[in-house]
C-alpha positions in Angstrom: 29.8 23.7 58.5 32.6 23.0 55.7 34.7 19.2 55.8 37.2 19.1 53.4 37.9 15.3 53.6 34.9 14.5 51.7 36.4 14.4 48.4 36.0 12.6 45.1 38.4 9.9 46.5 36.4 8.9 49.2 34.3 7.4 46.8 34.9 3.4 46.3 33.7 2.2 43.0 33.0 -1.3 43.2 30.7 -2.3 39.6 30.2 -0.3 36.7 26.1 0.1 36.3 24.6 -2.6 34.1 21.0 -4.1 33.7 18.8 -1.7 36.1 16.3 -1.1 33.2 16.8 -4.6 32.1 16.0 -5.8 36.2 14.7 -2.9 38.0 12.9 -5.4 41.1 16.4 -6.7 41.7 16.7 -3.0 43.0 13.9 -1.3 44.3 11.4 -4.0 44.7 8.7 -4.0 42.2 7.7 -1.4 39.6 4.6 -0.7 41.2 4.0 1.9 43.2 6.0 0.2 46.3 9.3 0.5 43.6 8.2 4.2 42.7 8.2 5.3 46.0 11.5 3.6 46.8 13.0 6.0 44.1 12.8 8.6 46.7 13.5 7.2 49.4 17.1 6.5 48.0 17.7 10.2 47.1 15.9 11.0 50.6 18.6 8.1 52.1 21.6 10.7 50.9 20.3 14.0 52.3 19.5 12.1 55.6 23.2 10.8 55.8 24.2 14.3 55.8 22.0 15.2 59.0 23.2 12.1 60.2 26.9 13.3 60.2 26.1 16.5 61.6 26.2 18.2 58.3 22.6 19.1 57.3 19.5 20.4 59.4 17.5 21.1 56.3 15.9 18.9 53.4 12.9 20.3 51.2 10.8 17.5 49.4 8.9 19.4 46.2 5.8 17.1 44.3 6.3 19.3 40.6 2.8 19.5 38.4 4.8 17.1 35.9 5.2 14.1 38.2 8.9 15.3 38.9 10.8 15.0 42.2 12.8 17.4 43.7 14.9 17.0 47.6 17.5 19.8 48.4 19.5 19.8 51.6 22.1 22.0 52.9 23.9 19.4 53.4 28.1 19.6 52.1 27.2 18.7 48.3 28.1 15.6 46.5 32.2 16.1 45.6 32.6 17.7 42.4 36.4 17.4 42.2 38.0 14.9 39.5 38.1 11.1 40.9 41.8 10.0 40.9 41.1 6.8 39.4 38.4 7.1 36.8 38.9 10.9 35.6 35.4 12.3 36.1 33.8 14.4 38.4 32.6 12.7 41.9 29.3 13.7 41.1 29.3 12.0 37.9 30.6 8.7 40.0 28.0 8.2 42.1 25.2 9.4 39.0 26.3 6.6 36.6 28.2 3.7 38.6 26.6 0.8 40.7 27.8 0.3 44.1 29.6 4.1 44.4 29.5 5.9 47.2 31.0 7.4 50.3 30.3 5.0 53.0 32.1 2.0 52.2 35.3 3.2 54.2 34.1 4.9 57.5 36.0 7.7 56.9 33.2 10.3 55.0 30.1 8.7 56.8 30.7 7.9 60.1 27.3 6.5 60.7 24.8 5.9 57.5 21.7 3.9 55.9 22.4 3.6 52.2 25.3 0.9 52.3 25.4 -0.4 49.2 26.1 2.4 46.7 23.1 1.4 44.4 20.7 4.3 45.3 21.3 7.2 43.3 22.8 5.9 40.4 19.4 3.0 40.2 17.1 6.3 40.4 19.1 7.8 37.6 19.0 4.8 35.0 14.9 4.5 35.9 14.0 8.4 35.1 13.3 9.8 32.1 15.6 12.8 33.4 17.4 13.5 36.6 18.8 16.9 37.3 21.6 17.0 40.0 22.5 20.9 41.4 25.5 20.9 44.0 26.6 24.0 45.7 30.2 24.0 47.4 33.5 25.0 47.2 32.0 28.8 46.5 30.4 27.2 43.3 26.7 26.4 42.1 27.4 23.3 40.0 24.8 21.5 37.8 24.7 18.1 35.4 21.6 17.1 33.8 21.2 13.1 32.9 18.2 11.1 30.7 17.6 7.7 31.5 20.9 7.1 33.1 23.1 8.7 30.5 24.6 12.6 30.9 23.7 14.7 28.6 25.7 17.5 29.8 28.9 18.1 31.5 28.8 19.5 34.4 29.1 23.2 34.3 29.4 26.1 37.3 26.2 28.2 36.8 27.1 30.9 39.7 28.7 31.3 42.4 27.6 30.8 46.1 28.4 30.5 50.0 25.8 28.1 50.9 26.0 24.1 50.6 23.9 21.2 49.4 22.9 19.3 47.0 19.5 19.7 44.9 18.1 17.0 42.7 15.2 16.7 40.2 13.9 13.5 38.6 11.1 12.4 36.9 10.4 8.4 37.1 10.4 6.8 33.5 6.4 5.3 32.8 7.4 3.1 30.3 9.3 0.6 33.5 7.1 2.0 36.4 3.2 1.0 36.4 2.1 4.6 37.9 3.9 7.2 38.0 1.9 8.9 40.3 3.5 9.8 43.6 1.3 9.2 46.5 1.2 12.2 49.5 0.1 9.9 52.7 3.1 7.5 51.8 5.9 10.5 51.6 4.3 12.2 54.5 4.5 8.9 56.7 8.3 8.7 56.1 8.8 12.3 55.8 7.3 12.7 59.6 9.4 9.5 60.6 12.5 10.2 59.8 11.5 14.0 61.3 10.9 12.2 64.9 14.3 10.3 64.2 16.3 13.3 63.5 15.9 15.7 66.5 16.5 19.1 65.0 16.2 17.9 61.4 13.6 20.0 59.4 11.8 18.8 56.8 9.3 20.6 54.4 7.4 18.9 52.0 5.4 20.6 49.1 2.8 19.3 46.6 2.6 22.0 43.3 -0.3 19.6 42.3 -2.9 20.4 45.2 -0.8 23.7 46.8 0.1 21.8 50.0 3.1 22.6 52.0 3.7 21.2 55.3 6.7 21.3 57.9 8.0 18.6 60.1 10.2 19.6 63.2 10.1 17.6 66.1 12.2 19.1 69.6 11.9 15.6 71.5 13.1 13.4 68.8 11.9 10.3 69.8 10.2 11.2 72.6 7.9 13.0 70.8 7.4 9.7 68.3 6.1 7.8 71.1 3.9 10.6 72.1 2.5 10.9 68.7 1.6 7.4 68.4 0.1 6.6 71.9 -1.8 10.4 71.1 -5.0 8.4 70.6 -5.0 6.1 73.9 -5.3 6.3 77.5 -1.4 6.1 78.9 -0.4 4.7 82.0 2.3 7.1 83.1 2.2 10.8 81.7 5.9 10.8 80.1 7.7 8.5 78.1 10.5 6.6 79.4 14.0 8.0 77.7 17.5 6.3 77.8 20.3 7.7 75.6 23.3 5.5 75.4 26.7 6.1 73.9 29.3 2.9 74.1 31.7 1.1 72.2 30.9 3.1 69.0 27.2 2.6 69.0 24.7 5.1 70.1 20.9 3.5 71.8 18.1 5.8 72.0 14.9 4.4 73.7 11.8 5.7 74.2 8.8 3.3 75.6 5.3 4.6 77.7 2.5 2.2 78.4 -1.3 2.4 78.0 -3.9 0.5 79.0 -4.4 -1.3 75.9 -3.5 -4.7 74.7 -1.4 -4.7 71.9 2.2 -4.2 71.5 3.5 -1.7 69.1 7.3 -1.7 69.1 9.4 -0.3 66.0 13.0 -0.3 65.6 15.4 1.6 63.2 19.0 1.1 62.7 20.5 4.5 61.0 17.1 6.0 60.3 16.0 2.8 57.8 12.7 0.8 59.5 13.9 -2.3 60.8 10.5 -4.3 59.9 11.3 -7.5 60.4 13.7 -6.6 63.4 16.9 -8.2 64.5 19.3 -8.6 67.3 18.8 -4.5 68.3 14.8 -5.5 68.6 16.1 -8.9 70.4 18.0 -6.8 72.8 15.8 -4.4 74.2 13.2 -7.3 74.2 15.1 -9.2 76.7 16.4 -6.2 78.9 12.8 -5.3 79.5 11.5 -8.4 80.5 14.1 -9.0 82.6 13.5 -5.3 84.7 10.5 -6.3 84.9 10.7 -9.6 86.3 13.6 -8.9 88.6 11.9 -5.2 89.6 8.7 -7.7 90.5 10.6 -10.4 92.6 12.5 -7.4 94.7 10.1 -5.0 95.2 6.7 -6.5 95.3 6.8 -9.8 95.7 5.8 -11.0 93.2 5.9 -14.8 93.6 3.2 -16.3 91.9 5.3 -19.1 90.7 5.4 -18.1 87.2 7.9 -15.5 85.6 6.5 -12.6 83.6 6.8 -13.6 80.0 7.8 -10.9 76.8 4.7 -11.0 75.9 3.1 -10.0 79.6 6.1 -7.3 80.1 5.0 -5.8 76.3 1.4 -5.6 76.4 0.0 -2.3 75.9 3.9 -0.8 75.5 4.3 1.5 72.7 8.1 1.7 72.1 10.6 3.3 69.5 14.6 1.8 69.5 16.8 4.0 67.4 20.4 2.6 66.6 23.1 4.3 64.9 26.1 2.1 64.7 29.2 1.3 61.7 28.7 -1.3 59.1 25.5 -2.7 60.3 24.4 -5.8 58.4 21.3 -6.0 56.5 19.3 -8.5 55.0 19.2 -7.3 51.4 18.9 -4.1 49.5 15.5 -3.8 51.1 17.2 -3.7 55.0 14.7 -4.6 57.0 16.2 -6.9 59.6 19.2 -5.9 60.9 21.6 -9.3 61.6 25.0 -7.8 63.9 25.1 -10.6 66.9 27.0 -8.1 68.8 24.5 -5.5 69.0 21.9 -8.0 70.9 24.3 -8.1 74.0 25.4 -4.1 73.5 21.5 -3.6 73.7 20.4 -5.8 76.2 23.0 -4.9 79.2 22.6 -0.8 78.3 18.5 -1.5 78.0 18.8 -3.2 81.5 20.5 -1.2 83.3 19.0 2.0 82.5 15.6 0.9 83.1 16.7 -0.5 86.1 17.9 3.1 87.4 14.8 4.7 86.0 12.9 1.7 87.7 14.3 2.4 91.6 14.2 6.2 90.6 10.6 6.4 90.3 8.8 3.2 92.0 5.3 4.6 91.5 6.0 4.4 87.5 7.7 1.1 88.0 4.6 -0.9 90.1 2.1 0.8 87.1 3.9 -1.2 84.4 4.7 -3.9 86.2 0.9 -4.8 87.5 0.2 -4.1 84.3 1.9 -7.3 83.5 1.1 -8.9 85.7 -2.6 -8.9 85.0 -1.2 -9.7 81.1 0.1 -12.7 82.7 -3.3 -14.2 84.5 -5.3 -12.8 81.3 -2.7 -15.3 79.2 -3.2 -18.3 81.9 -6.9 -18.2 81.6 -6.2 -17.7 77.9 -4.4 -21.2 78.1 -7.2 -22.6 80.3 -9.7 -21.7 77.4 -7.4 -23.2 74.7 -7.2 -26.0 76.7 -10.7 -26.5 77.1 -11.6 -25.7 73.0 -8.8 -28.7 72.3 -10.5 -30.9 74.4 -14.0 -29.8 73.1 -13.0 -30.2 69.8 -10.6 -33.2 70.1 -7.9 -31.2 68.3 -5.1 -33.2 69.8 -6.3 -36.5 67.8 -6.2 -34.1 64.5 -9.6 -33.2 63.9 -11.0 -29.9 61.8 -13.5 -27.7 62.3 -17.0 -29.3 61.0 -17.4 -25.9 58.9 -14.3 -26.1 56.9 -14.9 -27.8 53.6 -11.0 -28.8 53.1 -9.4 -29.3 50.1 -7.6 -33.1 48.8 -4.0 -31.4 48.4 -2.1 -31.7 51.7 0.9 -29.5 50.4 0.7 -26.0 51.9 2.6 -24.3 49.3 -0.1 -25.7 46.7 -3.3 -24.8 49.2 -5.3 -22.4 49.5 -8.2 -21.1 51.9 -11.4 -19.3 51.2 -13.1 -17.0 54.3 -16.0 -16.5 52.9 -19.2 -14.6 55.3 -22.0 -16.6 55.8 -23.8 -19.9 54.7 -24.9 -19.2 51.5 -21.9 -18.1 50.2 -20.1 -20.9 51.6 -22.5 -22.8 49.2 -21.4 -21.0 46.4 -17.7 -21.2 46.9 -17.9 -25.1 47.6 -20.3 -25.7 44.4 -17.7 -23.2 42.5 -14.2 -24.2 43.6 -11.5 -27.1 43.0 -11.9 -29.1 45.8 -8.2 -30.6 44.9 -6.6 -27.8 46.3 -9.0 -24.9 47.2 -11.0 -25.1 50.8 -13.8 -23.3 52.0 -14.2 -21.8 55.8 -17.3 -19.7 56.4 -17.8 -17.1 59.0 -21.4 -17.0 60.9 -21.6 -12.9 61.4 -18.6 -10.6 62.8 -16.1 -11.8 64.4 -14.5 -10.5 68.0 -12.5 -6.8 67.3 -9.2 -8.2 68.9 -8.2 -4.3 68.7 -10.1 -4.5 72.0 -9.4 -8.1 73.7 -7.1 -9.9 75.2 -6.1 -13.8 74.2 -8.6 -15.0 76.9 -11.5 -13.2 75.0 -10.2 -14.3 72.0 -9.9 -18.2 73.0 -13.7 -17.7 74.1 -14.7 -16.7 70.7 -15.7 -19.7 68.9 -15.2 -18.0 65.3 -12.0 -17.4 66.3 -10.9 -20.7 67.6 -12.6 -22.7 64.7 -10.4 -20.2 62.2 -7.2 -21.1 64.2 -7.9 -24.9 64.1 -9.1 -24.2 60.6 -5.4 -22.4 59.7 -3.3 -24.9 62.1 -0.5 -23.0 63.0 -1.7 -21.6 66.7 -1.6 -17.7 67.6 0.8 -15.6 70.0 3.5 -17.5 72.1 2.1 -20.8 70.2 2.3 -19.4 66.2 4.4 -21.8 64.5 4.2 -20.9 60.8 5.8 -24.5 59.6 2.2 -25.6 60.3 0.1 -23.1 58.2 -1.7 -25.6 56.3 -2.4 -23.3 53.4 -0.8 -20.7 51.8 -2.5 -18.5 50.3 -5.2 -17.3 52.8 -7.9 -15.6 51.3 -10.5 -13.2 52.3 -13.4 -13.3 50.2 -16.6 -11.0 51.4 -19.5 -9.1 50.1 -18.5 -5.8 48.4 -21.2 -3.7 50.9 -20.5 -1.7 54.2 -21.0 -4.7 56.0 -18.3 -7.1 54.1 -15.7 -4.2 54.3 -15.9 -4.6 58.5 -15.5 -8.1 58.3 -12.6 -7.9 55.9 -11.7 -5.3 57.8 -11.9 -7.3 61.5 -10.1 -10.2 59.6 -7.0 -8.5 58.5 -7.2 -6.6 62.3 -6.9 -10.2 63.6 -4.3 -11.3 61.2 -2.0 -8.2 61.8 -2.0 -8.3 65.5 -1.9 -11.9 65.8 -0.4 -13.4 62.9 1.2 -11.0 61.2 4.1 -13.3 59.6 1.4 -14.7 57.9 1.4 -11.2 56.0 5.3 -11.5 56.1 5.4 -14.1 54.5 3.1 -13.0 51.3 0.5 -15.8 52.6 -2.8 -13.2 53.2 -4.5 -11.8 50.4 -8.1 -9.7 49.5 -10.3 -11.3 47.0 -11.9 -8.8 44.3 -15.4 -9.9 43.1 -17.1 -8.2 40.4 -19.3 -5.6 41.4 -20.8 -5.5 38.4 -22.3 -8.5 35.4 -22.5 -6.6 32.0 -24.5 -7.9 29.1 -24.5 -7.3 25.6 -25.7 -9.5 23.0 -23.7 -13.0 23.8 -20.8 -11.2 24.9 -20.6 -11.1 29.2 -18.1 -9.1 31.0 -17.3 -8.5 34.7 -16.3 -5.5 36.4 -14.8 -5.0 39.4 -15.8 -1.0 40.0 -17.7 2.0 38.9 -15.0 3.4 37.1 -14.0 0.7 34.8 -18.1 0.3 34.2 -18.0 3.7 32.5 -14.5 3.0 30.4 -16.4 -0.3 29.7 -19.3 1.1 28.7 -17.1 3.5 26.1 -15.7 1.0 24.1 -18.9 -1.3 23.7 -21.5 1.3 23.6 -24.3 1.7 25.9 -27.0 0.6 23.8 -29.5 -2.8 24.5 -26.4 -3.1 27.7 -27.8 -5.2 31.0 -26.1 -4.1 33.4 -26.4 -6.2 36.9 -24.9 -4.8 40.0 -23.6 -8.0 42.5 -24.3 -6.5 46.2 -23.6 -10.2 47.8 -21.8 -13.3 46.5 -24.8 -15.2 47.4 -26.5 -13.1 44.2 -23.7 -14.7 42.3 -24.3 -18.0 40.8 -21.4 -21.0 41.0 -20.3 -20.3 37.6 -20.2 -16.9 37.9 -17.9 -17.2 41.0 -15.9 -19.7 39.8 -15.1 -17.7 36.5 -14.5 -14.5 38.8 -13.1 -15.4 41.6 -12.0 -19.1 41.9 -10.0 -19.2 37.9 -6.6 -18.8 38.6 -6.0 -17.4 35.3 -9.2 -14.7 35.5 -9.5 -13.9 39.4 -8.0 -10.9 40.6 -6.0 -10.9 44.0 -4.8 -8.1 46.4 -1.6 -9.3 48.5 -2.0 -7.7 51.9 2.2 -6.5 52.5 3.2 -4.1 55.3 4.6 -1.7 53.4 5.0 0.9 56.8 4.3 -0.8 60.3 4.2 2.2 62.2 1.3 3.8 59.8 -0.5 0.0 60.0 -0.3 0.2 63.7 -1.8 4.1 63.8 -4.4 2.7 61.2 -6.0 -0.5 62.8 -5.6 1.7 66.0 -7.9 4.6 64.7 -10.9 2.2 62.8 -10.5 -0.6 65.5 -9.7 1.1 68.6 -11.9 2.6 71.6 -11.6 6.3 70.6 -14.3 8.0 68.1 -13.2 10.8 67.2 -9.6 10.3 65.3 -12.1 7.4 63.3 -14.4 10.6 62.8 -11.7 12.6 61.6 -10.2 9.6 59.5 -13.5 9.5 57.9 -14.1 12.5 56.9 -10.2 12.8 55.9 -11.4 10.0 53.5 -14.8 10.1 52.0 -13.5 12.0 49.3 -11.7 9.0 48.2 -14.1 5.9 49.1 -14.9 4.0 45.7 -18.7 1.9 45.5 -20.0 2.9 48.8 -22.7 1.1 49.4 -25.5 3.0 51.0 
């Protein structure tokens, strides 16, 4: 399919390209592996703007033995004609000039996800070299750049039919920290963007392990929702589907029920992964509790004096709202909450009344969902009951704490932070280690409740969990109020054996379905102990793994070495903790970010959930790759 108005003058230049290498986070993020990866999602971002506008149904991600990327669609090939203005190929525009593009005038890209022109031209200036192949106007074209600059002009190398554009990079190591493209983070958007993209396909190749694997899915989004409720009992056997088309904007919507309790809802405006939401997420929010309340009061009376709330109507939904609209508005490069006020009410009033019409269509669907919610609804009223009764226990409302918190002096959030530590005898430890100015102590007695598997009644029952919510301050579901956090930095802090890893591993379960802008916010983090005290002479060293043991052992010789392996903190004395893990300047830290909610949600669904075999098969997936198991 040929379309001869995309030309080099439908691209806008808006800045030349200055200080990438200088500021690469100001771009991508970070230049850890979070910033590598985002490398290729910007080149990915162009080849899916092609399938977007109808002009691609083929992209090929290739993994090279040298750490080189390559994505070729058949797309209609970046313009290779002469830009009026600046007197250089098209290509050659968007290659070397920030904020250049096609998409700032609606006219090339009707509909697309990289807005602000910085994409390509940021991955060129942060690879060692980037090849760029573009087949189109019967040409095979090609231009080769190294660390932003060309090196060659481009040049027709044969001729051809076909269309697309074909590009090779290699990240630069001496900006990024690895280099080292990871397969379960490419596959996870690779597959998304697959389920987003109905008749898009996408094959992805790894020369370094001989993989090659081919996404295609028929139902689009349908088949998303399938995929992730694949590992749970659903309520009714198909998803629910609505496809809108008005005023410019195109709604798809796909939502199905199970009999579960937690709410896993993901939006995307033009393909990108709305994270953090916004007024398309706001939209279909409201038009479903709204079915559902007004289906209730007409149909089965439903008059218990209380309306369903969003959280009753969602529990147990597993939903996917696709958006493709113009000029959507994004917070930041990054893009993950999409801010057009108009798109709320566009959402909401389409949202409603197709539900509604699937609703009266098919009643026997309609009374499953809805007395679904309804029992939500008592389960959150007794849940109130028993937070009721733990204030009143606990004479929260005059402002006392848990008696097991040993609080810190500082009263200033942003300068406090919390230890979770497992168990009395750490807890000693920590409180004989830290600085009680600004560092408290809360220690866990055993395992707390998997909340995978409970609703907030069960949780307001579990005394663990209520003490760490009084503990934390700022309440949990419809009462979270994150101005109240009285710490933040939150900090998990258990043994480093199979039983510390399922606490940590209930604790951040907990957090992620029930705080989870506590993770937004960057307030949740994984303590790293040593696993390891290593003597030689008067010299003492910690270290954290098995791995750096043996490069330890290397550089200071293995001779007259003590070598003492910690298996629990209580084995750790308070200096040793305190140099370890309670120095701020020594003390290693793991931020807990959300780098892909839909792959969190399948995660804490398959180690947490009810079903044992996807955890058998996520095991044994895996093993290869656990680090200091502790048997």
């Amino acid at each position: 399919m040929t379309d001869n108005s995309y030309r080099a003058e439908s691209i806008t230049v808006l800045k030349d390209l200055e200080a990438v290498v200088k500021r690469p986070a100001m771009y991508i993020g970070d230049v850890g592996s979070r910033g590598l990866h985002h490398l290729l999602v910007e080149v990915l971002d162009n080849s899916i703007d092609e399938a977007l506008a109808g002009f691609c149904n083929l992209i090929k991600v290739i993994i090279h033995i040298d750490g080189s990327v390559t994505v070729i669609d058949n797309g209609r090939g970046i313009p290779v004609d002469i830009h009026p203005e600046l007197k250089i190929p098209g290509v050659e525009v968007v290659m070397t000039i920030l904020h250049s593009g096609g998409k700032f005038d609606n006219k090339s890209y009707k509909v697309s996800g990289g807005l602000h022109g910085v994409g390509i031209s940021v991955v060129n200036a942060l690879s060692n070299f980037l090849d760029v192949i573009v087949k189109r106007d019967g040409h095979i074209y090609q231009q080769r750049y190294e660390k932003g600059r060309k090196v060659s002009e481009l040049q027709i190398i044969g001729d051809t039919l076909d269309l697309g554009t074909e590009i090779t990079f290699l990240p630069n190591p001496e900006i990024f920290e690895t280099t080292q493209f990871e397969n379960e983070i490419i596959i996870t958007r690779l597959k998304e963007l697959a389920f987003l993209n109905k008749g898009l396909k996408i094959i992805f190749s790894d020369e370094r392990t001989n993989i090659t694997e081919e996404y295609f899915y028929e139902g689009g989004i349908i088949s998303f929702v399938n995929h992730l409720n694949r590992n749970k009992n659903v309520l009714h056997k198909e998803p629910i589907y609505l496809n809108i088309d008005k005023l410019n904007t195109k709604i798809e919507v796909a939502l199905q029920y199970n009999d579960g309790y937690q709410e896993s809802v993901f939006s995307f405006v033009n393909n990108i992964n709305t994270i953090e939401g916004g007024s398309h997420l706001s939209g279909f929010k409201t038009a479903l509790t709204r079915v559902l309340n007004d289906y209730s009061l007409k149909n089965m009376n439903h008059k218990n004096g209380e309306n369903l709330t969003g959280d009753d109507a969602r529990e147990g939904l597993v939903a996917i709202i696709s958006v493709r609209m113009h000029s959507p508005q994004f917070e930041g490069q990054t893009k993950t909450k999409l801010g057009n006020s108009n798109i709320k009410g566009i959402v909401d009033s389409n949202v409603y009344d197709g539900l509604s019409h699937f609703f009266e269509e098919n009643p026997s669907t309609a009374k499953t969902i809805i007395f679904k919610a309804i029992n939500a609804a008592r389960a959150r009223e007794a849940a109130r009951k028993a937070r009721e009764l733990t204030r009143r226990k606990s004479v929260l409302d005059s402002g006392s704490l848990p008696g097991k918190l040993a609080d810190c002096q500082e009263k200033d959030p942003s300068k406090s932070e919390v230890f979770i530590v497992e168990g009395d005898s750490a807890a000693g430890t920590g409180i004989a280690s830290r600085d009680r100015k600004f560092q408290a102590i809360f220690p866990l007695r055993g395992k707390i409740l998997n909340v995978e598997k409970a609703r907030l009644d069960k949780i307001f029952n579990n005394e663990e969990i209520t003490s760490l919510i009084s503990a934390l301050g700022c309440g949990i579901g419809e009462e979270f109020d994150s101005s109240k956090l009285r710490y933040h930095k939150i900090i998990i802090l258990t043994d480093a054996d199979s039983d510390g890893n399922h606490i940590s591993t209930l604790l951040l379960t907990f957090f992620y379905r029930n705080m989870p802008k506590l993770i937004e916010n960057g307030y949740l983090f994984i303590a790293q102990p040593p696993l390891y005290r290593v003597v030689k002479g008067t010299s003492t060293h910690y270290v954290k793994d098995d791995i750096k043991l043996q490069k330890l052992l290397k550089e200071i010789g293995s001779d007259k070495v003590i070598i003492q392996r910690f298996k629990g903190l209580g084995e750790m004395d308070s200096d040793e903790l305190q140099e370890t893990v309670m120095d701020l300047n020594k003390r290693i830290l793991k931020k807990v970010i959300i780098e892909d909610a839909v792959y969190a949600d399948q995660i804490f669904s398959i180690l947490m959930g009810d079903e044992v075999e996807p955890r058998r098969e996520f095991i044994f997936k895996h093993a290869i790759n656990v680090k200091n198991l502790d048997v």
